[in-house]
N, CA, C, O and CB atoms as a CASP TS submission, in Angstrom:
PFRMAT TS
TARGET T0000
AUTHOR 0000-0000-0000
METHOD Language model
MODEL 1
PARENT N/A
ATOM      1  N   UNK     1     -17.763   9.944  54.237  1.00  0.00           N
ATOM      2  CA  UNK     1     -17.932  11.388  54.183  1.00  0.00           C
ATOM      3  C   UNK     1     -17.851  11.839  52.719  1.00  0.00           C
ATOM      4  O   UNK     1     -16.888  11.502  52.030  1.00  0.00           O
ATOM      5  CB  UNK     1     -16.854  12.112  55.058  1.00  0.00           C
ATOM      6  N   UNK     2     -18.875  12.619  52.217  1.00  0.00           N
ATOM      7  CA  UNK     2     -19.030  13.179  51.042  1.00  0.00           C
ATOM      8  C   UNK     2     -18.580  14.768  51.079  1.00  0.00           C
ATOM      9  O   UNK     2     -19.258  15.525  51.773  1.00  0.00           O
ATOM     10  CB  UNK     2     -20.463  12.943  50.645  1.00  0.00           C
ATOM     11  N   UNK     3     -17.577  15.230  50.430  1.00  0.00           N
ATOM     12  CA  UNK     3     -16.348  16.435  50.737  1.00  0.00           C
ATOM     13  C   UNK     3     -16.524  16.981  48.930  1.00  0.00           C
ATOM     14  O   UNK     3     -15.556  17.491  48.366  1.00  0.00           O
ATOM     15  CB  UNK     3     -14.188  15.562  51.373  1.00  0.00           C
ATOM     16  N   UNK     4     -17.651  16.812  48.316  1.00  0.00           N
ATOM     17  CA  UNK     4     -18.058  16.983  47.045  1.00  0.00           C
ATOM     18  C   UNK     4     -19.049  18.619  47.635  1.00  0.00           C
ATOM     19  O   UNK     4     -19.674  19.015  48.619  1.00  0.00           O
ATOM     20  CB  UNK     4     -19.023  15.321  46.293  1.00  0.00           C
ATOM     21  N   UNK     5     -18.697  19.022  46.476  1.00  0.00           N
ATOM     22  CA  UNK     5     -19.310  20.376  46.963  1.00  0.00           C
ATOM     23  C   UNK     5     -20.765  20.163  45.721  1.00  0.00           C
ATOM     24  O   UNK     5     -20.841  19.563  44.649  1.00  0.00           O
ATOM     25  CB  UNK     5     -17.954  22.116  46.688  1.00  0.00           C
ATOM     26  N   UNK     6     -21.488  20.761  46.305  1.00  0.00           N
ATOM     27  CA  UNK     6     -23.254  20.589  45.809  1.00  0.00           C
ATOM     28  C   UNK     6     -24.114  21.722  45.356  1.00  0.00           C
ATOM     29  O   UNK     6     -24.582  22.410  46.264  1.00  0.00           O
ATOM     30  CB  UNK     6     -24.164  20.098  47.024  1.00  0.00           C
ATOM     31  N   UNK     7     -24.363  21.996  44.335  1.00  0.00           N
ATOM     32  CA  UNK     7     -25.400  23.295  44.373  1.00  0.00           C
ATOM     33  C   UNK     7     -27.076  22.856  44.463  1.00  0.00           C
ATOM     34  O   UNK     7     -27.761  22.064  43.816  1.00  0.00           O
ATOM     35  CB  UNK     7     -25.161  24.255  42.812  1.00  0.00           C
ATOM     36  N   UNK     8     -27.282  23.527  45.287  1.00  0.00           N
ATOM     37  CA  UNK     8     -29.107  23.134  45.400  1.00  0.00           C
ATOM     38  C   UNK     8     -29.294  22.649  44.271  1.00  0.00           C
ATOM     39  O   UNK     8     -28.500  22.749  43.336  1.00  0.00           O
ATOM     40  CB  UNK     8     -30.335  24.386  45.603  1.00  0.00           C
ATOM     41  N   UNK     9     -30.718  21.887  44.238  1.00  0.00           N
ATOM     42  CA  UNK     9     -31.050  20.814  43.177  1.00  0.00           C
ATOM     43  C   UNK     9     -32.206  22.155  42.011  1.00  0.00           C
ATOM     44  O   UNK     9     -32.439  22.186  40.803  1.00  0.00           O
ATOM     45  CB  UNK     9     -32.172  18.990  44.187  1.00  0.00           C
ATOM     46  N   UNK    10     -32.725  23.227  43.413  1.00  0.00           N
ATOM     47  CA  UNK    10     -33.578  24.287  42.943  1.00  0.00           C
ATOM     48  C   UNK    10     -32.521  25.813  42.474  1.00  0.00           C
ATOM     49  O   UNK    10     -32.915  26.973  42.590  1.00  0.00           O
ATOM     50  CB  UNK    10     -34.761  24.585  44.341  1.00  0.00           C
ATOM     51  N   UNK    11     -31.323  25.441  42.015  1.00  0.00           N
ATOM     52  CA  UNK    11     -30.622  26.438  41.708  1.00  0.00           C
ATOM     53  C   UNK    11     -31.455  26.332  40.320  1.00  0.00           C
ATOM     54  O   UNK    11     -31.951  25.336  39.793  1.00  0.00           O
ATOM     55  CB  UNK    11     -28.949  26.344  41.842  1.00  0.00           C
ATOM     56  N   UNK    12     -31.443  28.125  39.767  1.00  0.00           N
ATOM     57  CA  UNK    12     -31.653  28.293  38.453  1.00  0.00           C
ATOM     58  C   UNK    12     -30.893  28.075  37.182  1.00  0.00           C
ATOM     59  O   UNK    12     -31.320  27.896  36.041  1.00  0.00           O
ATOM     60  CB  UNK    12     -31.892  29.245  38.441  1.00  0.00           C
ATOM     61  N   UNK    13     -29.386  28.143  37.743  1.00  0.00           N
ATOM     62  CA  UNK    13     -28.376  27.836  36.698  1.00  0.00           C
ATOM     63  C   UNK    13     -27.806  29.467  36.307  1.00  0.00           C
ATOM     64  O   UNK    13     -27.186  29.777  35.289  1.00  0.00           O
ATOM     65  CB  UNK    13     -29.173  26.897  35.253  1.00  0.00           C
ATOM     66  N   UNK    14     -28.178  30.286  37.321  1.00  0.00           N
ATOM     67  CA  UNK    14     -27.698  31.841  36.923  1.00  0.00           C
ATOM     68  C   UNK    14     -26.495  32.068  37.569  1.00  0.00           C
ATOM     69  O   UNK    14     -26.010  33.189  37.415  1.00  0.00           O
ATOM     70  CB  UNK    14     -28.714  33.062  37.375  1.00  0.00           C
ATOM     71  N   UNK    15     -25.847  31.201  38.314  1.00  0.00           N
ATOM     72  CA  UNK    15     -24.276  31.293  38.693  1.00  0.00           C
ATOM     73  C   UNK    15     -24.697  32.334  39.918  1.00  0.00           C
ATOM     74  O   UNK    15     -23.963  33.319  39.996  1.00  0.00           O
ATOM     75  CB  UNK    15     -22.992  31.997  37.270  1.00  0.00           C
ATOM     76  N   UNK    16     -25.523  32.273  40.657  1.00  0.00           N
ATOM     77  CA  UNK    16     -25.910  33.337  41.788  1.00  0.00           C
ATOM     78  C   UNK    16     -26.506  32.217  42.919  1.00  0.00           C
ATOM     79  O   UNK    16     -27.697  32.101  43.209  1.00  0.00           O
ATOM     80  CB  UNK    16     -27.248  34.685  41.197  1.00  0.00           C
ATOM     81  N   UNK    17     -25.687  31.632  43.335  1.00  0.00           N
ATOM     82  CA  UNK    17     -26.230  30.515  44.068  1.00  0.00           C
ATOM     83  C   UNK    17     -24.736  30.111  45.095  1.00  0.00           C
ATOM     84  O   UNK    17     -23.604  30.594  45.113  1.00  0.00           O
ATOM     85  CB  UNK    17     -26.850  29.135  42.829  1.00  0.00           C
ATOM     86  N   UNK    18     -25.337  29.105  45.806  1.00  0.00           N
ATOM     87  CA  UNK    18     -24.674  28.863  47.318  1.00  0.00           C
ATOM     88  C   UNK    18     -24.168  27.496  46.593  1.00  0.00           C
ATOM     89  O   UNK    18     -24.841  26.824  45.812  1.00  0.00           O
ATOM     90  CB  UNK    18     -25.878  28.739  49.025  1.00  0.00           C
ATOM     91  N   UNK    19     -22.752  27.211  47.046  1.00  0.00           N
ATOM     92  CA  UNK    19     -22.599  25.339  47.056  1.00  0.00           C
ATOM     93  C   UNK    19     -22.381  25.054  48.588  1.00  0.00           C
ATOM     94  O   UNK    19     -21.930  25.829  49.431  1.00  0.00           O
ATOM     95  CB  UNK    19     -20.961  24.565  46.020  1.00  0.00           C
ATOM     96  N   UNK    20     -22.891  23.505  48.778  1.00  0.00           N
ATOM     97  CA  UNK    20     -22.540  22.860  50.132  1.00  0.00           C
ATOM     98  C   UNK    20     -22.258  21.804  49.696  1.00  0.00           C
ATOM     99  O   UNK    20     -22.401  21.251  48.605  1.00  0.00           O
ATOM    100  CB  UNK    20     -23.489  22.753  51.247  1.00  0.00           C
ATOM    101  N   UNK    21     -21.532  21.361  51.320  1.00  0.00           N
ATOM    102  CA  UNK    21     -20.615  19.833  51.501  1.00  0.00           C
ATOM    103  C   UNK    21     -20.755  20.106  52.937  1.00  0.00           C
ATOM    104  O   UNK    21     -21.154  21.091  53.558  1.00  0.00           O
ATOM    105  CB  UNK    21     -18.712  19.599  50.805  1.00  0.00           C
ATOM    106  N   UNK    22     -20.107  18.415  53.448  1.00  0.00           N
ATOM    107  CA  UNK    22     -19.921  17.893  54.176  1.00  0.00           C
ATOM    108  C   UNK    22     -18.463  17.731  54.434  1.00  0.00           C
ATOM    109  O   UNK    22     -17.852  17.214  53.499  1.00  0.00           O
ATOM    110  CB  UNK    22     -20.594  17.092  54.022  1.00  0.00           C
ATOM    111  N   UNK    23     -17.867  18.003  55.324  1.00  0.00           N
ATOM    112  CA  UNK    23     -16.336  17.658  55.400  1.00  0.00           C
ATOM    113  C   UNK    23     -16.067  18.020  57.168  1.00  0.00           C
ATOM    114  O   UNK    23     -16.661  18.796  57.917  1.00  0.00           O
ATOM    115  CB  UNK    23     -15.241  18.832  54.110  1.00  0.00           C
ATOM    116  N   UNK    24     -14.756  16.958  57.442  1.00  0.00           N
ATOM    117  CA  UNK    24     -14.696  17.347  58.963  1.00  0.00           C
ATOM    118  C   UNK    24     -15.649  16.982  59.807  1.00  0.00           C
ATOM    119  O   UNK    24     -15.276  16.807  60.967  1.00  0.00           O
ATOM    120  CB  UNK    24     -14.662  18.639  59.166  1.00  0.00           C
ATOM    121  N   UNK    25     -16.425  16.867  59.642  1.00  0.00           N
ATOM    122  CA  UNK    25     -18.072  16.927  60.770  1.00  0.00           C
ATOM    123  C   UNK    25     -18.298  17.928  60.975  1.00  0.00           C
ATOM    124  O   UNK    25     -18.549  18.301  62.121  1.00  0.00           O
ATOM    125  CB  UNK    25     -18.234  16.372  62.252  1.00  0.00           C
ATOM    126  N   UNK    26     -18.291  18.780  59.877  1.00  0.00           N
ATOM    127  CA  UNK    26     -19.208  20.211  59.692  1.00  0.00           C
ATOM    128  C   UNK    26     -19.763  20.058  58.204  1.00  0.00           C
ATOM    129  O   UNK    26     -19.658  19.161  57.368  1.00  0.00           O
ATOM    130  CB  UNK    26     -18.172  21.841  59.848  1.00  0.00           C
ATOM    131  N   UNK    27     -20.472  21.447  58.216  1.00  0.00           N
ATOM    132  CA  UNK    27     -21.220  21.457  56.640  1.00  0.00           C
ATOM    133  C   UNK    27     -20.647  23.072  56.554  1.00  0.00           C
ATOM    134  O   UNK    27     -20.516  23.897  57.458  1.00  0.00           O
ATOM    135  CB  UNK    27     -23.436  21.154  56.498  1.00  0.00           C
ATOM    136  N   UNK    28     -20.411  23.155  55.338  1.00  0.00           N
ATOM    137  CA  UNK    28     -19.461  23.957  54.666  1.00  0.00           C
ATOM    138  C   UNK    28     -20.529  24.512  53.326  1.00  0.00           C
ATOM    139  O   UNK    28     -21.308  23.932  52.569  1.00  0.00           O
ATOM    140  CB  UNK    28     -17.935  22.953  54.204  1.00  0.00           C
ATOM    141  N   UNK    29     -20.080  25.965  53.510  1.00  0.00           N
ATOM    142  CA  UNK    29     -21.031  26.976  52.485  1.00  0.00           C
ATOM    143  C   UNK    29     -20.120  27.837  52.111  1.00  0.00           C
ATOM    144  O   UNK    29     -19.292  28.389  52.835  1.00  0.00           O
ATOM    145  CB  UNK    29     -22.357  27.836  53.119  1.00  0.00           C
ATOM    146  N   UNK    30     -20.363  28.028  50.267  1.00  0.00           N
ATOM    147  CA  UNK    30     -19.367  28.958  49.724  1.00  0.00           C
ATOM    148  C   UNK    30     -20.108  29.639  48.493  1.00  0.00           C
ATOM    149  O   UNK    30     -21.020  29.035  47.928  1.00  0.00           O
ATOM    150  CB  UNK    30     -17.949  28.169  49.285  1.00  0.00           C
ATOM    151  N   UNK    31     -19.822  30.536  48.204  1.00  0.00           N
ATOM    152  CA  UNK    31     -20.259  31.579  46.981  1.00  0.00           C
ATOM    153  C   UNK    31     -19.947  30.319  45.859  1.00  0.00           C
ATOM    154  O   UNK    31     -18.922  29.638  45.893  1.00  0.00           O
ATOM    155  CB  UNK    31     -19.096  33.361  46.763  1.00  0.00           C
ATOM    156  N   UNK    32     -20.763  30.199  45.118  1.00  0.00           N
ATOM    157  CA  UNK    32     -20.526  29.628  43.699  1.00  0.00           C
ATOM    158  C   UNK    32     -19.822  30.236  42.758  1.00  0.00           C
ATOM    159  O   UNK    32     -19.116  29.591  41.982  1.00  0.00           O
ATOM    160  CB  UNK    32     -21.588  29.426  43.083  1.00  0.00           C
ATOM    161  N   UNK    33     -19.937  31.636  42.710  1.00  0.00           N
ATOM    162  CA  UNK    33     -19.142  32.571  41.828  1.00  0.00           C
ATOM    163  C   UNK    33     -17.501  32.452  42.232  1.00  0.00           C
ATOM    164  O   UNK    33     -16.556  32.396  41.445  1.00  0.00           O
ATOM    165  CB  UNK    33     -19.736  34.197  42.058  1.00  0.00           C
ATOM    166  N   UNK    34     -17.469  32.433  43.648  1.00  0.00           N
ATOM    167  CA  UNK    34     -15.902  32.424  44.255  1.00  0.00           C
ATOM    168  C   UNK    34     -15.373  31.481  44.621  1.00  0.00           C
ATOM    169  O   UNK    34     -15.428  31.251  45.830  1.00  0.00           O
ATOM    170  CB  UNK    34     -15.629  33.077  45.262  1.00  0.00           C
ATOM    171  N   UNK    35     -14.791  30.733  43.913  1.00  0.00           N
ATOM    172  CA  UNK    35     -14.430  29.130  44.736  1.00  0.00           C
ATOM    173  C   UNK    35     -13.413  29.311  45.578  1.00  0.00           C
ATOM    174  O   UNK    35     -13.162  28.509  46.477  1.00  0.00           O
ATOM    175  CB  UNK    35     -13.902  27.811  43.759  1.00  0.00           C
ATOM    176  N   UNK    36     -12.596  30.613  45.313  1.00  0.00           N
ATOM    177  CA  UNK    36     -11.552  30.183  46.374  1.00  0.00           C
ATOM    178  C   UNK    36     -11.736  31.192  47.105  1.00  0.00           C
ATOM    179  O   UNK    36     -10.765  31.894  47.386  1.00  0.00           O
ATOM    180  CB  UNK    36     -10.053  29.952  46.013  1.00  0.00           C
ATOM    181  N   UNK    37     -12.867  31.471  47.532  1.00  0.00           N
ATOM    182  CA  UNK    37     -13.287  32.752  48.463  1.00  0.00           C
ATOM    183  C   UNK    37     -13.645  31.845  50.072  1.00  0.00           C
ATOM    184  O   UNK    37     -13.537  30.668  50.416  1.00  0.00           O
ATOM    185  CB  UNK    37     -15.025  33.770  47.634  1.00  0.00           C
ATOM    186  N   UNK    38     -14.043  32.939  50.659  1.00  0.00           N
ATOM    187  CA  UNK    38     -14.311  32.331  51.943  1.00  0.00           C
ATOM    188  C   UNK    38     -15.357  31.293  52.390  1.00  0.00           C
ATOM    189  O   UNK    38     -16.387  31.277  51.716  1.00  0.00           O
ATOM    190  CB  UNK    38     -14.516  33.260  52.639  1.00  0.00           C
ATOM    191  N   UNK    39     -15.247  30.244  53.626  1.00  0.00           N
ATOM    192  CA  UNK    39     -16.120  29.301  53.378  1.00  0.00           C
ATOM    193  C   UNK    39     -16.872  29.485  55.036  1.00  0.00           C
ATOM    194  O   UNK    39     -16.343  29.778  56.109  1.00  0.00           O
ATOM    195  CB  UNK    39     -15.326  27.714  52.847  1.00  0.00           C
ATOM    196  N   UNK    40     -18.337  29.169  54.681  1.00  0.00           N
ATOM    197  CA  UNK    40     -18.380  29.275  56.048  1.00  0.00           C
ATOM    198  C   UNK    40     -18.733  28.082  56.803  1.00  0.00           C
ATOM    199  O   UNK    40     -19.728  27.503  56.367  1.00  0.00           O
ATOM    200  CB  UNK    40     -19.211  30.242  56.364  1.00  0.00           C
ATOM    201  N   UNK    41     -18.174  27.564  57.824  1.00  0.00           N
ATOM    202  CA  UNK    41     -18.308  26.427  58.406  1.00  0.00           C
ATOM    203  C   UNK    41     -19.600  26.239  59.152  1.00  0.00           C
ATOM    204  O   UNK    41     -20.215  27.305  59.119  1.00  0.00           O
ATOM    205  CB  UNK    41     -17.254  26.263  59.175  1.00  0.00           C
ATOM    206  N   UNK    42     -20.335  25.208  59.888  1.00  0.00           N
ATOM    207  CA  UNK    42     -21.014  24.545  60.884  1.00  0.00           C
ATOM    208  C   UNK    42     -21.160  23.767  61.589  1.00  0.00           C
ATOM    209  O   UNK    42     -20.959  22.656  61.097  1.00  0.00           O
ATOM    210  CB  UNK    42     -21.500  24.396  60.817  1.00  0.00           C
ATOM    211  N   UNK    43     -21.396  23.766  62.456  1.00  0.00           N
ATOM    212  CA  UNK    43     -21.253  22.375  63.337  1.00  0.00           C
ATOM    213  C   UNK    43     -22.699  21.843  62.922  1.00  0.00           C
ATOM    214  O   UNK    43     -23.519  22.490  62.270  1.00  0.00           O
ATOM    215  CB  UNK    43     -21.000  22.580  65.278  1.00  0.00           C
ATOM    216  N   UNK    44     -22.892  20.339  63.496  1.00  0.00           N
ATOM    217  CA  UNK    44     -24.273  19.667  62.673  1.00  0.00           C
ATOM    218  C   UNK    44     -25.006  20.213  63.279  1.00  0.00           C
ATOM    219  O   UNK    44     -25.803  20.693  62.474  1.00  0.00           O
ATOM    220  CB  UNK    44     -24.687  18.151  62.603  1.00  0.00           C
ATOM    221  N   UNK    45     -25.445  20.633  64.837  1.00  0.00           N
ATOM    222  CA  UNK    45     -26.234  20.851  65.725  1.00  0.00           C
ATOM    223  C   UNK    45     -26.967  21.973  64.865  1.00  0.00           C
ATOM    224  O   UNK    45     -28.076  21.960  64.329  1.00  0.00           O
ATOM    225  CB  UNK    45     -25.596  21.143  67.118  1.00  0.00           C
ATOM    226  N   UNK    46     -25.767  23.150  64.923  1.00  0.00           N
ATOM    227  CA  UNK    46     -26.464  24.480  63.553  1.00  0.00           C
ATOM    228  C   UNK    46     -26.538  24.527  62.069  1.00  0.00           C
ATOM    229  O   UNK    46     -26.949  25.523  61.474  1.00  0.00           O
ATOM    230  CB  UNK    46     -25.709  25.753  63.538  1.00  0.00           C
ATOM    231  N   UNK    47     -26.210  23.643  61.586  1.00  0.00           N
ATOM    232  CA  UNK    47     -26.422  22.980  60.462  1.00  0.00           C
ATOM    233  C   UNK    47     -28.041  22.427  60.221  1.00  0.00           C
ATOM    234  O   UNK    47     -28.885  22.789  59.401  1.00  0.00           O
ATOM    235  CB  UNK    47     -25.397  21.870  60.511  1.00  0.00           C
ATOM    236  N   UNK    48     -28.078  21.608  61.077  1.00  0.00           N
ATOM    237  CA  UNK    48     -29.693  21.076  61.192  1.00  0.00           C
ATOM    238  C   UNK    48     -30.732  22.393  61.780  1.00  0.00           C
ATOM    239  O   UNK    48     -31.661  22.849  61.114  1.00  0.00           O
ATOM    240  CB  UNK    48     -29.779  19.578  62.502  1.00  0.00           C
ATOM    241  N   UNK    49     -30.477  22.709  62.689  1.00  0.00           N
ATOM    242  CA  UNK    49     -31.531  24.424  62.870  1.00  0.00           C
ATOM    243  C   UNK    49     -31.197  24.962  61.707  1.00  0.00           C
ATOM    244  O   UNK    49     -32.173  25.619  61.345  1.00  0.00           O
ATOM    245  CB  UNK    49     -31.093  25.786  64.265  1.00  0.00           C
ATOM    246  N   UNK    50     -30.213  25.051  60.804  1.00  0.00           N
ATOM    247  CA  UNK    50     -30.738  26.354  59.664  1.00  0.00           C
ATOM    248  C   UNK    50     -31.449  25.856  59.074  1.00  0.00           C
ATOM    249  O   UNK    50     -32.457  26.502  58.786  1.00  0.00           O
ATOM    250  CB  UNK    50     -29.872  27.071  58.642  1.00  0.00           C
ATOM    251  N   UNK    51     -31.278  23.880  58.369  1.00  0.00           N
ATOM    252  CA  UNK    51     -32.214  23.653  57.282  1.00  0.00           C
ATOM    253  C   UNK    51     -33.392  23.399  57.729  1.00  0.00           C
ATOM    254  O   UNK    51     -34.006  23.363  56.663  1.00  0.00           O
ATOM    255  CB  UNK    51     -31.890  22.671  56.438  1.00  0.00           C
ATOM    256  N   UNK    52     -34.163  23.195  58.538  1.00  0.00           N
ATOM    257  CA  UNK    52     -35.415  23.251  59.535  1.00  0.00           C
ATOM    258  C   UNK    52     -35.598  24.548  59.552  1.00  0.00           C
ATOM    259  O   UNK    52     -36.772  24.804  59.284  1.00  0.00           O
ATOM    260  CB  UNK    52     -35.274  22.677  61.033  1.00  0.00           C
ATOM    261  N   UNK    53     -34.927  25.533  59.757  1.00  0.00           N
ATOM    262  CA  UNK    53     -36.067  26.950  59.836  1.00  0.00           C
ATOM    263  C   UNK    53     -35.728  27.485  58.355  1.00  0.00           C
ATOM    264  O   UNK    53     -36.250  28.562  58.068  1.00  0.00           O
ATOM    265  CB  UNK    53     -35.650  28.433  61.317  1.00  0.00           C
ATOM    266  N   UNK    54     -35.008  26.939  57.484  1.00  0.00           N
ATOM    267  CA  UNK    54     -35.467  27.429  55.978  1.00  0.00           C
ATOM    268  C   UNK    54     -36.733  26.620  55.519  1.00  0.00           C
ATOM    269  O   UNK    54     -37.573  27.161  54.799  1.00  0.00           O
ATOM    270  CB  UNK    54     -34.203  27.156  54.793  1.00  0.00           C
ATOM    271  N   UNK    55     -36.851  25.443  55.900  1.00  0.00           N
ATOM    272  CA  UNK    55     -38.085  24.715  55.520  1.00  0.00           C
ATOM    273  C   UNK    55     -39.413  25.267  55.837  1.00  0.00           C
ATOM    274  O   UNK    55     -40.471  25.155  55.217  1.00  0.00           O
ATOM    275  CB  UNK    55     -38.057  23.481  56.092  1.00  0.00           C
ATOM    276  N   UNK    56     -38.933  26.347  57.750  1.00  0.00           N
ATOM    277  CA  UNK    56     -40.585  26.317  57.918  1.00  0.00           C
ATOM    278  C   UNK    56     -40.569  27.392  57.341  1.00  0.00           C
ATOM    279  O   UNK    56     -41.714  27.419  56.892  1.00  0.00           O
ATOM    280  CB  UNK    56     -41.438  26.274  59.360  1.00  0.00           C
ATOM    281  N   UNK    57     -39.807  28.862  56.831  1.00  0.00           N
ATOM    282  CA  UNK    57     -40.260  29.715  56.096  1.00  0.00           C
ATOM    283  C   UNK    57     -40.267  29.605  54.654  1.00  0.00           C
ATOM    284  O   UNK    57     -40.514  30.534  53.884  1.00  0.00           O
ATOM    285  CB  UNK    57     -39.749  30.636  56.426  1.00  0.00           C
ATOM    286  N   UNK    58     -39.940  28.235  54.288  1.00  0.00           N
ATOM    287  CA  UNK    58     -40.456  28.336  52.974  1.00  0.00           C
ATOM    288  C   UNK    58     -41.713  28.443  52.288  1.00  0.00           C
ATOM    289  O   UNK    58     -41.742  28.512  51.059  1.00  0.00           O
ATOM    290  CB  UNK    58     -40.110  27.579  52.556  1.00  0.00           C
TER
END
């Protein structure tokens, strides 16, 4: 399990961006600006539907 937090590879570098990880057997999303702000969890099932319907509206 990789519990390393990640900023998209397509972040601009303007500090206005999302980090993710893996931890628990969820995937975990947090403000980049706020590290010790709130995190929001997922289970994989909705984890995998979000990144599949960000793909098809990309």
């Amino acid at each position: 399990m990789n519990s390393q937090w990640r900023k998209s590879t397509r972040s601009g570098g303007n500090g206005r961006c999302v980090e993710a990880r893996y931890a628990d057997h969820t995937a975990e999303v947090r403000d980049s600006k706020d590290k010790t702000g709130p995190v929001l969890a997922f289970d994989p099932a909705a984890w995998a539907l979000f990144i599949q319907t960000i793909k098809i509206d990309a």
